[in-house]
C-alpha positions as CSV (number, residue, x, y, z in Angstrom):
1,X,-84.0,-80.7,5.0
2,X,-85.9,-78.3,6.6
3,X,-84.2,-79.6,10.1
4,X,-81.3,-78.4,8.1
5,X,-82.2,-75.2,7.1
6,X,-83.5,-73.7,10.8
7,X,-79.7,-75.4,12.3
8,X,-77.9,-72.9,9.7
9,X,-80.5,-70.0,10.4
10,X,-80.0,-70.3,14.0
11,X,-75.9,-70.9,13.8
12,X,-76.0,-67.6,12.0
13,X,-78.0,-66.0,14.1
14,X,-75.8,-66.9,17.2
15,X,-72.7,-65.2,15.7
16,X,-74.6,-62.3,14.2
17,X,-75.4,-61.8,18.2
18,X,-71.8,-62.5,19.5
19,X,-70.7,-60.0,17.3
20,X,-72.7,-57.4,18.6
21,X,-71.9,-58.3,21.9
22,X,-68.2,-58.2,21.7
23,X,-68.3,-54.4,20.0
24,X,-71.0,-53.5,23.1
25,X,-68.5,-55.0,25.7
26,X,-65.1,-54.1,24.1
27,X,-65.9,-51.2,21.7
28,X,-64.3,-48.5,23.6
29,X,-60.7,-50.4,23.7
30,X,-61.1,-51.4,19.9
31,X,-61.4,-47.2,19.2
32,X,-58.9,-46.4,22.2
33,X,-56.2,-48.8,20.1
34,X,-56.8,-47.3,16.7
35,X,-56.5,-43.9,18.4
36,X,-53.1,-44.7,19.5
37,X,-51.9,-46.7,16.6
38,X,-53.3,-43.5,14.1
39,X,-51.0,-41.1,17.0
40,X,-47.6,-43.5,16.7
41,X,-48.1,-43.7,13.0
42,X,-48.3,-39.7,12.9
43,X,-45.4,-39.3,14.8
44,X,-42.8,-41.5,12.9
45,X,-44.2,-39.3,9.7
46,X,-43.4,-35.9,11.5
47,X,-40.0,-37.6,12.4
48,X,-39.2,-38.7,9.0
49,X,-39.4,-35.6,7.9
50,X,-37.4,-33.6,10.2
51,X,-34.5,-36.0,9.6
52,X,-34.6,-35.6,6.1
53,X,-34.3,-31.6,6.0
54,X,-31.2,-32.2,8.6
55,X,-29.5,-34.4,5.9
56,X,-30.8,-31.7,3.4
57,X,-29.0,-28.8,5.7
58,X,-26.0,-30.9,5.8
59,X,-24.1,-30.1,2.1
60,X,-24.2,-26.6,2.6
61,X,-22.1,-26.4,5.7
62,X,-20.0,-28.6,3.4
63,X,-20.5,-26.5,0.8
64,X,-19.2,-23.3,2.8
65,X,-16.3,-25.6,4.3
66,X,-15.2,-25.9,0.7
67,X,-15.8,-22.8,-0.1
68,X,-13.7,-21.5,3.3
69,X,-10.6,-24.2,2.1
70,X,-10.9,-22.5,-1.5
71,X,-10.6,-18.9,0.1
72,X,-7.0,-20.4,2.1
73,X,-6.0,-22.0,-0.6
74,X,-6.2,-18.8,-3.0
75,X,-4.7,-16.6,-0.4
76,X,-1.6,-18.8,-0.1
77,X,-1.1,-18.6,-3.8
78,X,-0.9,-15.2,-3.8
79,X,1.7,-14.9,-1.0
80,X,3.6,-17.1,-2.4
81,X,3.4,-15.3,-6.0
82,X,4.3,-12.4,-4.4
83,X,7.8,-13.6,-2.4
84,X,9.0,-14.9,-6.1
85,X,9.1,-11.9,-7.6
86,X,10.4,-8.9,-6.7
87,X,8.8,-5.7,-5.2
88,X,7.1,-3.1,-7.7
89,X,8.9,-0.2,-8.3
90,X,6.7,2.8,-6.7
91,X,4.9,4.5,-8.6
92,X,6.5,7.7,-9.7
93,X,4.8,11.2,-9.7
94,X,4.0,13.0,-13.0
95,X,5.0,16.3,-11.3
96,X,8.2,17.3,-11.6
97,X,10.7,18.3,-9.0
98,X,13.1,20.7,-9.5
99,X,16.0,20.1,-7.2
100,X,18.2,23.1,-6.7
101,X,22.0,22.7,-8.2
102,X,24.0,23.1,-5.4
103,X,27.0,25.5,-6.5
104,X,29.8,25.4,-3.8
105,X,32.3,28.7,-3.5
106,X,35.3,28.3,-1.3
107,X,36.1,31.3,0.6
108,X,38.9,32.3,-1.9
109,X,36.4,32.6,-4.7
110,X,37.0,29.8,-6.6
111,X,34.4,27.2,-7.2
112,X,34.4,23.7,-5.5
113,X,36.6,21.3,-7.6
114,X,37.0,17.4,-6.8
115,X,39.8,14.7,-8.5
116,X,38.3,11.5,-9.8
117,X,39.3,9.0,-7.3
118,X,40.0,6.5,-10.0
119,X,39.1,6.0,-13.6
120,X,36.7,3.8,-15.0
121,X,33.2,2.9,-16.5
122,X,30.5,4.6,-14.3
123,X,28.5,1.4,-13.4
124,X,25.2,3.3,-11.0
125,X,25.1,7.3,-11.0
126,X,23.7,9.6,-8.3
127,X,19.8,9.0,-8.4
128,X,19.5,11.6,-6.1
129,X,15.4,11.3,-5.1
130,X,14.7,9.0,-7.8
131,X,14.3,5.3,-6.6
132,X,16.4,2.8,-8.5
133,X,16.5,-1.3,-8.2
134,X,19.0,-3.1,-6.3
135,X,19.2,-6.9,-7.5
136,X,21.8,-7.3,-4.3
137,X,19.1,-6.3,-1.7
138,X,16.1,-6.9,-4.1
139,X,14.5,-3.9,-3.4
140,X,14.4,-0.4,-4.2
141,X,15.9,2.6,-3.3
142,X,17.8,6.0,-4.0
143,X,21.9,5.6,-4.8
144,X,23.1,8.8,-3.4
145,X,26.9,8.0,-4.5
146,X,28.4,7.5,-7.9
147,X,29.7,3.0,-8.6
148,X,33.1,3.1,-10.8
149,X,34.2,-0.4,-12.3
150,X,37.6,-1.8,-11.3
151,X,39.8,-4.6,-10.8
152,X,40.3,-6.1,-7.7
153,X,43.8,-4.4,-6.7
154,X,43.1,-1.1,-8.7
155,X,44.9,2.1,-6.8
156,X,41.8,4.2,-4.6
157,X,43.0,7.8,-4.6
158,X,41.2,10.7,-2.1
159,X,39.2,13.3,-4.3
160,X,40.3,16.6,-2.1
161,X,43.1,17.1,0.1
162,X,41.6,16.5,4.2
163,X,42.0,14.5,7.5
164,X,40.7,10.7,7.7
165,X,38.1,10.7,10.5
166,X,37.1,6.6,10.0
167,X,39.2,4.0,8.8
168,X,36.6,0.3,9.1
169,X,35.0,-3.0,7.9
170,X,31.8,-3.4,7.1
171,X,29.9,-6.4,5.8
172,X,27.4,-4.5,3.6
173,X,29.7,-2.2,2.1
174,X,33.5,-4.0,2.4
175,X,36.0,-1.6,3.3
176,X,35.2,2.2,4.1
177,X,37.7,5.3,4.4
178,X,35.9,8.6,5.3
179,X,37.6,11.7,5.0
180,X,36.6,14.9,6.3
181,X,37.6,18.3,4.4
182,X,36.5,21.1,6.1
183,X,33.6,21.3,8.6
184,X,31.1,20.8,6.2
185,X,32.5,18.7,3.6
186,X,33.0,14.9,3.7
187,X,33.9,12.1,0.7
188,X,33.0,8.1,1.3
189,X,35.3,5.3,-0.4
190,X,33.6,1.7,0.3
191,X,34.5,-1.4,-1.2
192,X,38.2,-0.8,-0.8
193,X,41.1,-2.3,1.1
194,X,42.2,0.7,2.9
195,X,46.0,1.2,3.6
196,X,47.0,-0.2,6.4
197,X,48.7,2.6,7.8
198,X,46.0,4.8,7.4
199,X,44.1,5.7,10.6
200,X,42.3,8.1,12.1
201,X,43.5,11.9,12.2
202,X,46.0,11.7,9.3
203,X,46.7,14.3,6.8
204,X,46.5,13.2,2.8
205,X,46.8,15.2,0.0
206,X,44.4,15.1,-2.9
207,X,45.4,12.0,-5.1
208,X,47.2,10.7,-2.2
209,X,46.5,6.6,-2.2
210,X,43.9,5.5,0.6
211,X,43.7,2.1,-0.5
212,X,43.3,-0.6,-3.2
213,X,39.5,-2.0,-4.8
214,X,38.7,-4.9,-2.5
215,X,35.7,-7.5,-2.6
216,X,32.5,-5.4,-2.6
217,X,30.3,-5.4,-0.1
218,X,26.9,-7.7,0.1
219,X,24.7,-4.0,-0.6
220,X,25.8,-4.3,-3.8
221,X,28.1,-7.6,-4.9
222,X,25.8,-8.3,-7.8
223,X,28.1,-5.6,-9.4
224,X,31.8,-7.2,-9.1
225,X,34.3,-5.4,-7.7
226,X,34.2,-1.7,-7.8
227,X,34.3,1.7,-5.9
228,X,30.9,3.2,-4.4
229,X,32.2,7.0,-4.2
230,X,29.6,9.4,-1.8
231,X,30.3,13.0,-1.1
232,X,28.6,15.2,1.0
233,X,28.1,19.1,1.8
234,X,26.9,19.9,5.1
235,X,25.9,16.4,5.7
236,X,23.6,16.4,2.6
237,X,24.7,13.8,-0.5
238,X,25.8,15.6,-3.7
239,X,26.2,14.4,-7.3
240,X,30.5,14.7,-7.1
241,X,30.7,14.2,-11.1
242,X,29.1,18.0,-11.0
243,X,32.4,18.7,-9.1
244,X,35.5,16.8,-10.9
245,X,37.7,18.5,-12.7
């Protein structure tokens, strides 16, 4: 037994030695290892992290991407609200503006006088400075002329004896006569079928037929056929109801 006992004493002794001899020989390595191994742990920490706050960062550039398409997509709306309706009127000023009558006094003495060039239904009157809406060219603007109602084929008849200075065609405003009576006073038939021996340089008579009603013109077709009378005094548009007899 005892043989026993000092075999185990000394087996443990031997190992107790060994292992003091292996950390003597091959300490420095065993600390140089966990050294490195503590530095590679470290630096797959510090890694970890940074790619987590990039995935963090991510959503908001998404965020303001969505935010950007929202913007677009609102803007788009609006144009488009605003091509299906039509323009605003402006906005009109509370002041008012007195606009002078103008009171016209042929040299004889008697006062400017014109014949209706046709009867009928005033459809537009003079707007003079005033804006009004045409549905034709959908927007607005001032009617400086007077729009009777007819029949396609109605008789056209000159307001004031003069001498034609235009006889045409014109898409916007169908057939024109201008007729000069004076030097400073002119009247404007559109939407008429003008005689066709009516040109340039001839003499008519007040009441004299110019022409028939004809198709309007696209400026202002919305309102079926009709004439669009304008007269003018020293090349500025007058009311001529102020003027008919």
């Amino acid at each position: 037994m005892k043989f026993k006992y000092y075999k185990e004493l000394l087996k443990e002794k031997f190992q107790r030695n060994n292992i003091k001899s292996f950390f003597k020989r091959q300490g420095f390595y065993v600390i140089l290892f966990l050294c490195v191994a503590a530095v590679g742990i470290t630096a797959l920490i510090v890694a970890g992290n940074q790619t987590k706050e990039e995935l963090a960062v991510e959503p908001a550039d998404n965020e303001s991407i969505a935010v950007e398409n929202t913007e677009d997509e609102t803007l788009n709306e609006a144009i488009m609200n605003m091509m299906a309706y039509p323009p605003l009127k402006p906005k009109e000023s509370t002041e008012e503006v007195t606009v002078p009558e103008i009171s016209v006094v042929k040299k004889s003495g008697a006062k400017l006088s014109l014949a209706r060039p046709m009867e009928g239904v005033i459809l537009n009157e003079f707007s003079g400075e005033i804006v009004v809406f045409n549905q034709s060219l959908n927007q607005w603007a001032s009617h400086n002329a007077i729009d009777i109602e007819a029949k396609e084929g109605d008789s056209v008849l000159a307001a004031k004896a003069g001498e034609v200075i235009d006889v045409y065609e014109d898409a916007l405003c169908g057939g024109v006569v201008v007729i000069a009576h004076g030097k400073d006073m002119k009247s404007v038939y559109k939407n008429i079928i003008p005689d066709p021996d009516l040109s340039p340089e001839d003499k008519v008579d007040e009441g004299s037929v110019i022409g028939t009603i004809g198709k309007p013109g696209l400026k202002e077709d919305y309102l079926g056929p009709h004439l669009h009378f304008e007269f003018y005094i020293n090349n500025l548009a007058v009311d001529p109801q102020k003027y008919f007899k």
